[in-house]
N, C-alpha and C positions, 0 to 999 in steps of 0.2 A: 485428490481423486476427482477429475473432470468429468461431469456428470451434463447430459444436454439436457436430462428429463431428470428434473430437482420434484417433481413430484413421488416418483416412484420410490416405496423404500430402497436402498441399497444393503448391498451385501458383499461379500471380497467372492463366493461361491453360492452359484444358484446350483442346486441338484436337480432336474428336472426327471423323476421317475423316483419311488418309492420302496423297490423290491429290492431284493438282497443286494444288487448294485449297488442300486442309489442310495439306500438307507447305510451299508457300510463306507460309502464314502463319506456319506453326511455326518456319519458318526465319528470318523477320525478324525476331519477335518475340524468339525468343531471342539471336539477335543483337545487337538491342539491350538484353540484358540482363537481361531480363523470366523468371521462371522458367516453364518451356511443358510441360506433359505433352501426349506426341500419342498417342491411340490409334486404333490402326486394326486390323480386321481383316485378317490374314494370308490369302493367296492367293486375293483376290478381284483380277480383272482388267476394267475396262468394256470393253464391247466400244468400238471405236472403230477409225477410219480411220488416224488418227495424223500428220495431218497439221498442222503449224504454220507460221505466217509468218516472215518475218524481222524482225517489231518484235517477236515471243516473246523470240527469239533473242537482239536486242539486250535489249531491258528488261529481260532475267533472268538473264545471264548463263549462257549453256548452251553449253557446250562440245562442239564438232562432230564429236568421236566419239560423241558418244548420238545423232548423225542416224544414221537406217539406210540413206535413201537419199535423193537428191536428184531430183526428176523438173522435165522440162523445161515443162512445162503439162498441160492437163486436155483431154478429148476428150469435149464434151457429146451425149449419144447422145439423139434425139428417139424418139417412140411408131413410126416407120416404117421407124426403123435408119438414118434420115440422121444426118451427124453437124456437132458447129461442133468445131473445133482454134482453142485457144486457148492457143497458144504465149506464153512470156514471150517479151517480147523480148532481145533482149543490149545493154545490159550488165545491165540490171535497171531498175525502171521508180523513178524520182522516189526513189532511197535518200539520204537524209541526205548532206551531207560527212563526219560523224563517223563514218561503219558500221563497224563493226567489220569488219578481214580476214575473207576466208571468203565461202561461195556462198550469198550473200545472195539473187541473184538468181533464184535456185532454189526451188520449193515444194519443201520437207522432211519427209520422213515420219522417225516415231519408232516404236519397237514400247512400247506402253504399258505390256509388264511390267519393261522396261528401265526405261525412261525415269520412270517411278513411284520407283523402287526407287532411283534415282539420286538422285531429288527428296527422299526419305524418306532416306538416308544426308545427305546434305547438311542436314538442318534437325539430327540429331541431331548433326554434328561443330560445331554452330551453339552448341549446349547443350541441344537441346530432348530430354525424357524420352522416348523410344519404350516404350510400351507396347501390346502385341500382344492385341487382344484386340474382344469385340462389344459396342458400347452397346448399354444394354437400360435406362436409367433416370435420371433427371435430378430434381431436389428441390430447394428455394429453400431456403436454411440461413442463417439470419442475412444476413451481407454477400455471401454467395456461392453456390456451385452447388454441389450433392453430385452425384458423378455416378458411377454403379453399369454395372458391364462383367464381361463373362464373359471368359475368359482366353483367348486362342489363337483359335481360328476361332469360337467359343463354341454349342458342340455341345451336348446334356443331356448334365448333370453338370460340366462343369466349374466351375471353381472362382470365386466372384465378390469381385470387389475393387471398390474405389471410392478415389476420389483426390475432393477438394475443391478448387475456382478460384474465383478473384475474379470471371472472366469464361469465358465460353464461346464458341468457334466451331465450329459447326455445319457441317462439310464432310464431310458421310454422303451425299449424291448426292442422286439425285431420290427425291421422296416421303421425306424424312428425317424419321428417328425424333427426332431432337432437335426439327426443326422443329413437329412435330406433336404434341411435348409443350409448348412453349414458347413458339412464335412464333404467334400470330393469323393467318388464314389461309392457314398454310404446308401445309394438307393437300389442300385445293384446287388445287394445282398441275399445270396441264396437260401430259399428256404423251405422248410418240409410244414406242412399242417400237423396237427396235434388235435386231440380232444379224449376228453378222458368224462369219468360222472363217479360222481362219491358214492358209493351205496353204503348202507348196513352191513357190517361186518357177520357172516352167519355162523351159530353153531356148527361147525366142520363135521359132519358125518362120515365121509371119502377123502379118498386123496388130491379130490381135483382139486379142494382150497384147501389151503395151508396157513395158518393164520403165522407160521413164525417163519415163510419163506417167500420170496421175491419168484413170480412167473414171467418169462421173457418169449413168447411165439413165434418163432421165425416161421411165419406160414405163409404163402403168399396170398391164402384165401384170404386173411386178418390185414394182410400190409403187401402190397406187391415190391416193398421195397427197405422197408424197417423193419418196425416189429411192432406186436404188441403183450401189453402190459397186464398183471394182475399184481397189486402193491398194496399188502396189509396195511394199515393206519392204528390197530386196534380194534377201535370201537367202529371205523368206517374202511373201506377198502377202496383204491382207484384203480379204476378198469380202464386201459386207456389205448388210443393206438398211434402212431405217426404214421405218413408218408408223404411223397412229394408227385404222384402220380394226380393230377388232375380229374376231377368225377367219379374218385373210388369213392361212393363213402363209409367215412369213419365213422357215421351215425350206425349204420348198420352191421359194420364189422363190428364194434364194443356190443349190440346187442347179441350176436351169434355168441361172442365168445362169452359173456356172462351167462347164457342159456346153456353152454357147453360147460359151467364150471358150476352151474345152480344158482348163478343170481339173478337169475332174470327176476324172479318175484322179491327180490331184495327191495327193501324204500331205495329212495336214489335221492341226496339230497341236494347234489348240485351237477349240473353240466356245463365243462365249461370248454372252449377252443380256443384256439390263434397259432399263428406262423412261428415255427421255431428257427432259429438261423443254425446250418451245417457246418458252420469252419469261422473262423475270425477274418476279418475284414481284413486286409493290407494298410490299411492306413484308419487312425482312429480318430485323428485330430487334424484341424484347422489351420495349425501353424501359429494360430494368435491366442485365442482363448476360448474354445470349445472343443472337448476332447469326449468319446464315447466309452462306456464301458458297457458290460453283463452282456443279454441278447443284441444290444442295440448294436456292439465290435462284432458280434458274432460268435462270441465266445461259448459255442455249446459243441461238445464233442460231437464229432459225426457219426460211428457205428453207435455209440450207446446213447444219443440223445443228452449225455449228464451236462446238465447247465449251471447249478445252484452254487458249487465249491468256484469251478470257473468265473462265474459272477464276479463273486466276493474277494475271488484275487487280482484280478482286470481291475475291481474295484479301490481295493490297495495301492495297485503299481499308479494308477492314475491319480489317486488322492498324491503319493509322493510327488508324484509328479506337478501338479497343478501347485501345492507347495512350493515346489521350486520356481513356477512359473510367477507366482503372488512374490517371493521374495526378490527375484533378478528383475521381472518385467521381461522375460524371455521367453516369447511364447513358442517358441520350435522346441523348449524344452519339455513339452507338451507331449512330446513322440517317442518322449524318455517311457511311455505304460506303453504301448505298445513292446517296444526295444525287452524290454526287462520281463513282460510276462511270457514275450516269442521263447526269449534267451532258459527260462523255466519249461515252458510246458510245449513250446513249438513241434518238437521232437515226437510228443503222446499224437499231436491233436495228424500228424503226419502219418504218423502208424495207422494210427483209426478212420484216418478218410481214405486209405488205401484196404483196408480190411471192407471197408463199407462197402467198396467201389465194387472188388472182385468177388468176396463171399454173400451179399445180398442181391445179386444179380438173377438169379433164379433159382428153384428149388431144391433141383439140383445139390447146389453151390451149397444152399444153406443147409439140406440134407448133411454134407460132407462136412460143415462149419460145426454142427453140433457134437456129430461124432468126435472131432476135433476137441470140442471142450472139455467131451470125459476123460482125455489126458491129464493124469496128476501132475504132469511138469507144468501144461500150459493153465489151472486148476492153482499152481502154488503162486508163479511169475504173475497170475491177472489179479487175484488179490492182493498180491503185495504192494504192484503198480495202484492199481484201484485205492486201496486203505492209506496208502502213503504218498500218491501223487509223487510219482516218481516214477520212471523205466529203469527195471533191476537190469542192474550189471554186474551183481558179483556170482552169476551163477551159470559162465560161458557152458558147459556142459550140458545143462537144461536148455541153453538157447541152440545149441546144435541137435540135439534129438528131436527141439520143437523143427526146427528148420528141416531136418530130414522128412519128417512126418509131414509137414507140409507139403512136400513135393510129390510126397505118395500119393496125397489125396489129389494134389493138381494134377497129376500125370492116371492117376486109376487105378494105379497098384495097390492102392489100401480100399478096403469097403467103410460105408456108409453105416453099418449097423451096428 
């Protein structure tokens, strides 16, 4: 292993990011025996809704006390304050015979500093090296990566260390620093703002909070171009919005709509923001030894914002990957995580940046979008797709009613209400 900087620990895998990416790549890798340093910065939290499916659930094994809450469906709220209720059904929609016990049939919410931090212990009892600290620099050294980090939250003056890898993964979020020293167009990467604030979960007197249901705004008062969010946790709710319009602010859209649902006088116990990425990069890796995964590829649906499951599968296809790249010494085999999670999920993230494009475009649009979802065909197909990370295709008949129906509403023939 030709090392130019014999000071630095070494390691076959630097993880450089902490969150459900980095931490399940660190976790497999060392796992299977691979020496793994993960650095991450200390008490940074994404904002996020916290919501995951139950193919997360199964595929990663995650244990049902890191849910915080279970809610029974979503309440899509149009631009005129009608609303569609999209209830799951009971028992749950098309789950495997193998599902694991437990409320599969449930959409689950998780609080992301928990649930991180859980993801982040679990890769270190794996073997993987936890180090606390802020990438600031990456260097081609011989067969590998030098890679240079400030200690702790990496404030001025701390102190700076560096560690040496065969291979690198790049899971620092959207607009990554790794990516943008190392990866060919990973600074390009498009993206919409986010911010969300934890409040107190309140005694429900009305129907505007729901403590066992998911709220999605398609308003353009709240978002001129996403949506926004009300997401039980339990004991705390996140009120959140996205968009990608420049000088809205989301400080003050999540203030309207908490005052519109009764939280405004709720405690509030965290705020927090950053840039979400809309679509996956084209290209994730280096060719030699640095490959991206989670927000940093891009990997966050476009109409529904869902990033967490996407993560952790990007994070999979790459840990195989980087496997293969530590055992041949062949680093184009690096383009094998991209190649394999397009070849999975290419198809969803296609549909949904096309849905984003035409039905969030104005009020209009999203008026007729919501009407749309109190269809129980398109109602059966979106949680099937959703809960199992998959596009149904055994149900042609459903997909020709939805498609007729669509073109009513495109053309005017159908009403909005």
């Amino acid at each position: 292993m030709p090392v130019a900087n014999n000071s630095a620990d070494q390691f076959d895998v630097a993880v450089v990011g902490g969150g459900p990416a980095g931490a399940t790549a660190a976790h497999y890798l060392a796992r299977q025996g691979w020496s793994v340093a993960m650095i991450d910065r200390p008490g940074r939290i994404k904002p996020c809704g916290g919501l995951i499916p139950p193919q997360l659930i199964r595929e990663f094994d995650i244990p049902f006390d890191l849910i915080a809450a279970n809610v029974r469906g979503a309440r899509i709220i149009s631009p005129t304050h009608r609303h569609a209720d999209m209830d799951i059904p009971a028992p749950g929609v098309a789950l495997p015979p193998d599902a694991k016990d437990g409320p599969l049939s449930m959409l689950s919410m998780v609080d992301r500093e928990v649930f991180d931090e859980w993801l982040r212990k679990r890769a270190t009892q794996a073997g993987a090296d936890r180090r606390d600290g802020k990438f600031t620099s990456l260097t081609q050294d011989g067969e590998g990566v030098l890679i240079e980090y400030q200690e702790g939250r990496g404030r001025d003056g701390s102190a700076k260390k560096q560690v040496w890898a065969r291979t690198v993964i790049g899971a620092d979020g959207a607009r990554s620093a790794v990516g943008k020293q190392a990866v060919p167009g990973a600074q390009d990467i498009p993206c919409v703002g986010a911010y969300h604030e934890i409040v107190e979960s309140p005694t429900p007197t009305d129907d505007r909070f729901d403590p066992n249901r998911a709220d999605l705004h398609y308003r353009g008062e709240l978002s001129p171009d996403f949506y926004a969010w009300v997401f039980p946790h339990g004991g705390t709710t996140s009120v959140g919005v996205a968009t990608g319009v420049k000088g809205f602010s989301m400080k003050s859209s999540v203030a309207q709509l908490r005052k519109e649902i009764g939280l405004d006088k709720a405690k509030t116990y965290r705020c927090e923001g950053a840039p979400i990425p809309i679509g996956p990069l084209e290209r994730w890796d280096d060719g030699r030894n640095v490959v991206l995964v989670g927000d940093a590829a891009g990997v966050v649906a476009s109409a529904s914002g869902e990033g967490i499951y996407y993560a952790m599968a990007s994070a999979q296809h790459a840990a195989e990957a980087v496997e293969e790249t530590l055992r041949t010494g062949n680093g184009e085999a690096l383009g094998n995580a991209y190649k394999a999670f397009m070849k999975q999920h290419g198809q969803v993230f296609k549909v949904l940046a096309t849905l984003q494009k035409f039905w969030y475009k104005n009020d209009n649009r999203r008026e007729r979008f919501v009407s749309i979802c109190r269809d129980p065909d398109v109602q059966a197909l979106t949680w099937d797709a959703y809960m199992n990370k998959r596009l149904v295709k055994a149900r042609p008949m459903a997909h020709i009613r939805i498609m007729v129906k669509n073109i009513a509403h495109l053309t005017g023939l159908a009403r909005s209400s």
